[in-house]
N, C-alpha and C positions, 0 to 999 in steps of 0.2 A: 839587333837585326842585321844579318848582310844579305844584302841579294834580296831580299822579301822573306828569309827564311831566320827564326828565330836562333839564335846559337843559347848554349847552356854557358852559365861561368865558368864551369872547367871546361875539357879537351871538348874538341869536335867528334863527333861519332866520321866511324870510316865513311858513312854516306847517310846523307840527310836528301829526302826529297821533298818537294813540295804538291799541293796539289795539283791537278793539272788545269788548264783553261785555254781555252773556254771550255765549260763543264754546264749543261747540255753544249754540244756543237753542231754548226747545221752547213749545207753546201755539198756539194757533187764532190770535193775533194778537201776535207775538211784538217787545218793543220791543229797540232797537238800542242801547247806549251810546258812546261814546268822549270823548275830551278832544283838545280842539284847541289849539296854543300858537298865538299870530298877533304878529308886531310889529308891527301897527298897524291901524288898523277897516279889516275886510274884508267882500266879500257872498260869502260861502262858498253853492258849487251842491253840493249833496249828488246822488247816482246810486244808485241800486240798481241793478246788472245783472245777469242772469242766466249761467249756464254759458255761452251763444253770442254771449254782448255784446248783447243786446238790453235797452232800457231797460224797467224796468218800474215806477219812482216815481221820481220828484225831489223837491230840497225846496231852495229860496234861504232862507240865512239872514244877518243882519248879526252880527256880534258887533265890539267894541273891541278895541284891542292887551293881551295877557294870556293866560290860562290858561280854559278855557271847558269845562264838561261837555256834552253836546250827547246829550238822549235825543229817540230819532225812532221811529214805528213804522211803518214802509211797509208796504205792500203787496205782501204775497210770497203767490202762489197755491198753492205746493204745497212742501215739504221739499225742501231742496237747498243745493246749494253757490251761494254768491253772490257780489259783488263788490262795495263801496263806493268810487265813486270821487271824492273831495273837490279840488274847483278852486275859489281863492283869486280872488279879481277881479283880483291880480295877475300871476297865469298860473302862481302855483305848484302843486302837486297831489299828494296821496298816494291810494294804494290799500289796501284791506283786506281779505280775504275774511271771510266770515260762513258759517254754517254754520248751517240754519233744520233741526230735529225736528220730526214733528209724533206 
């Protein structure tokens, strides 16, 4: 385990994500967590989307090859189901949902 995220015995995948948490989330402006594995410096694009796939924040970030905690607090208008979508400058990419209380 590095970071809270499992590795495999061989190579690391170009990007590993973890789930996000707190997963339901509650509060007027509610932050997001996860853990990103990378083998090698990426510019990771984070996405918040809504239930219809509409974008509603981004956020570019760089991180090194390794284990990475990543807290971000977007901009979510109202209680709902969401969707994080994380793309690697490499063209890898994971998905997440989130779940915003308010």
């Amino acid at each position: 385990t590095v970071g809270g995220i499992e590795e495999d015995a061989g190579a690391i995948a170009d990007l590993t994500v973890s789930p996000i948490w707190p997963n339901p989330a509650s509060g007027s402006s509610p932050d997001l967590r996860l853990r990103v594995l990378l083998s090698r410096s990426e510019d990771l694009a984070m996405h918040l989307l809504d239930a219809s796939g509409r974008r509603l924040d981004h956020r570019v970030i760089r991180r090194g090859p390794g284990a990475h905690e990543v807290t971000w607090s977007p901009r979510t208008p109202v209680a709902g189901t969401y969707v994080l979508r994380i793309e690697s400058g490499s063209g890898a990419s994971g998905t997440r949902k989130w779940v915003v209380q308010r």
